[in-house]
N, C-alpha and C positions, 0 to 999 in steps of 0.2 A: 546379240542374237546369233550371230553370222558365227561368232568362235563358237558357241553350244553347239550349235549343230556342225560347227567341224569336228570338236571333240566324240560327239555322238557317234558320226561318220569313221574315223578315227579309231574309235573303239568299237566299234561292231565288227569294220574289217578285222583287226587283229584277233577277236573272237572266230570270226569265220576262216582267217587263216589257221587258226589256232583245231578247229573242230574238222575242217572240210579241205585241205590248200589244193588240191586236185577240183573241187569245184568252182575255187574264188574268183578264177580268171573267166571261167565259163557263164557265170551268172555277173562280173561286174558286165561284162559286154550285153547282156542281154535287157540287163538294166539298165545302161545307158541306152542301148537301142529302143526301148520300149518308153524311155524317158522324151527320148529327141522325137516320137513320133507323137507323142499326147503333143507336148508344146509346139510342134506343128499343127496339128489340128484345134488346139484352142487358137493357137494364133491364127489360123483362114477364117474363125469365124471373129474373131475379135477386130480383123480387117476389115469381114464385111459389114457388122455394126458400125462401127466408129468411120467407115467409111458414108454408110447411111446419114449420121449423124451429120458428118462434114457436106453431105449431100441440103439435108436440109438448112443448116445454117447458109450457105453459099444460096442457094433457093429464095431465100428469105420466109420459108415455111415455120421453120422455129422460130422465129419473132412472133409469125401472127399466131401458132400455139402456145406460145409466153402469153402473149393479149389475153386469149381467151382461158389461159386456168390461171392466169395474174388476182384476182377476186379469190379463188379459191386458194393459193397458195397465201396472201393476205391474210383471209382469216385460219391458217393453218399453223401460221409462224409468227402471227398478230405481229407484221411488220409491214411497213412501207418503202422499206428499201430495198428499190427495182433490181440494182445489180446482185445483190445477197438472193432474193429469192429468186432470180433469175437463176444463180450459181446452183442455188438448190433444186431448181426444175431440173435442170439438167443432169444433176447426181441422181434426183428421183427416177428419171427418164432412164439412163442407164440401167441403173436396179431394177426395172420392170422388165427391163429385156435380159436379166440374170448376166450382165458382164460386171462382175462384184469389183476387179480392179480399175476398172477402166474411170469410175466417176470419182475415184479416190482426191485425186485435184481438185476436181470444182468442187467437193463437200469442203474439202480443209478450205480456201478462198471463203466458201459461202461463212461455215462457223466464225473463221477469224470476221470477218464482217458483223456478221450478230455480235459476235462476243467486243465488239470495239463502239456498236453502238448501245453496249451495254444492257443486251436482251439475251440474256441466260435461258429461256425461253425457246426461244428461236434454235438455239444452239445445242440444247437437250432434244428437242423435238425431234431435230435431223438428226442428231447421232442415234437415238432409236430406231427411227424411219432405216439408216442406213445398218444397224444390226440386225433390224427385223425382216431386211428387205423384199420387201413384197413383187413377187417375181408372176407378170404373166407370162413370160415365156422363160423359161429358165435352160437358154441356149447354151451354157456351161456345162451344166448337169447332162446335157442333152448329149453333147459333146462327148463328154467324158466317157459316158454308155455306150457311143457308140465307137469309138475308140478302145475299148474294154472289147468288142465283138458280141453284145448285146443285138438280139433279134430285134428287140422294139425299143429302141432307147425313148422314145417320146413316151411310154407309159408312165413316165414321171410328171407325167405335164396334170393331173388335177390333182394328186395328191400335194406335190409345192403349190399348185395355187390356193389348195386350201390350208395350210397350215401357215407359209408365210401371210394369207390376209388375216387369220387368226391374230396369230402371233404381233402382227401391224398396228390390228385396233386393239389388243390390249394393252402393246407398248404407247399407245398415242392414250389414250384411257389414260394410264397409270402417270404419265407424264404432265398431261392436263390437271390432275386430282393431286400430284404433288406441287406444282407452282400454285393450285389454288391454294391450298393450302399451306403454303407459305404469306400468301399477302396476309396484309396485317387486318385483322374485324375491325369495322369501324362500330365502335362501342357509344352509345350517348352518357353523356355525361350527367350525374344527378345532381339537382339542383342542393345549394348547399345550406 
C-alpha cells in the first residue's frame, strides 16, 4: 500500500511540476503545513481520550463497567470468553467516542480470540460493529471541522449519531440473519 501511494505522490508532483513549477514549492509547504497541524490536533485529542481511558482502567472503573454490560456483551457475541469480549468492549468503547484508530489492537486480540475458540460469529459480529461504528461522540470528525476553520464543528454531532446507529442495527440484523441461516434445520425424520 505504502509504494501505491508513493507512486501516486510521485506522479502527481511531476504533473504539477510539469503544469505549475513556479507554484510546486509554494503549495508543497503549505501542504505540509496544513498537514502537521490536523495531525496535531487529532493527536491532542486522541491523548486526551486514550488518556481517559488509561484513567479508568488504573481507577478500576473499567472493570466494574465490563461487570455491568458483561450480560449484554454475552448475549451480543453469544460468548463466554471474559478476555475476548472484554477485548471487544473496549474497541466498542473507543468507536463510540469516534477514535476509529485507536481500538484497532483490541479488535484484532479480541477476533483472533473468537476465531480460536472457533465462533465465526463472534468475529463477524465485531468486524460490522467496527465498520459500522456507531459513534456518540464523533471527536475526530469534530476535530477535523474544526481544524478546517468550521464556525460550528459539532453540528455533526446528530446527523453521525443517526446514521452510524442506523447503519449498526442493520449491520447486526444482517449478521444475525446470515449465521441463522447457516445452522443446519433440524428436520424429523419419517418413519420408514
Amino acid at each position: 500500500m505504502n509504494g501505491i501511494f508513493a507512486v501516486i505522490f510521485l506522479l502527481s508532483c511531476a504533473l504539477f511540476l510539469f503544469s505549475n513549477p513556479d507554484g510546486f514549492l509554494p503549495a508543497m509547504l503549505s501542504g505540509g503545513e496544513k498537514a502537521a497541524t490536523l495531525a496535531l490536533s487529532l493527536l491532542a485529542v486522541y491523548c486526551v481520550w486514550l488518556g481517559f481511558f488509561k484513567i479508568l482502567e488504573k481507577s478500576g472503573l473499567a472493570e466494574k463497567i465490563t461487570g455491568h454490560t458483561m450480560p449484554a456483551m454475552r448475549r451480543l457475541f453469544r460468548s463466554n470468553d471474559r478476555e475476548a469480549l472484554s477485548l471487544a468492549g473496549g474497541n466498542l468503547s473507543a468507536n463510540l467516542l469516534g477514535l476509529p484508530g485507536a481500538p484497532t489492537p483490541l479488535g484484532i486480540k479480541a477476533t483472533k480470540r473468537f476465531l480460536e475458540s472457533g465462533n465465526g460469529y463472534a468475529a463477524d459480529m465485531l468486524f460490522v460493529l467496527n465498520a459500522t461504528s456507531l459513534q456518540l461522540l464523533p471527536t475526530t470528525v469534530i476535530a477535523l471541522r474544526l481544524s478546517a476553520g468550521s464556525p460550528s464543528p459539532a453540528d455533526i454531532f446528530l446527523p453521525t449519531l443517526l446514521s452510524t446507529l442506523l447503519s449498526t442495527l442493520l449491520g447486526a440484523v444482517l449478521v444475525f440473519m446470515t449465521h441463522s441461516a447457516k445452522r443446519p434445520l433440524h428436520t424429523k425424520r419419517r418413519p420408514a
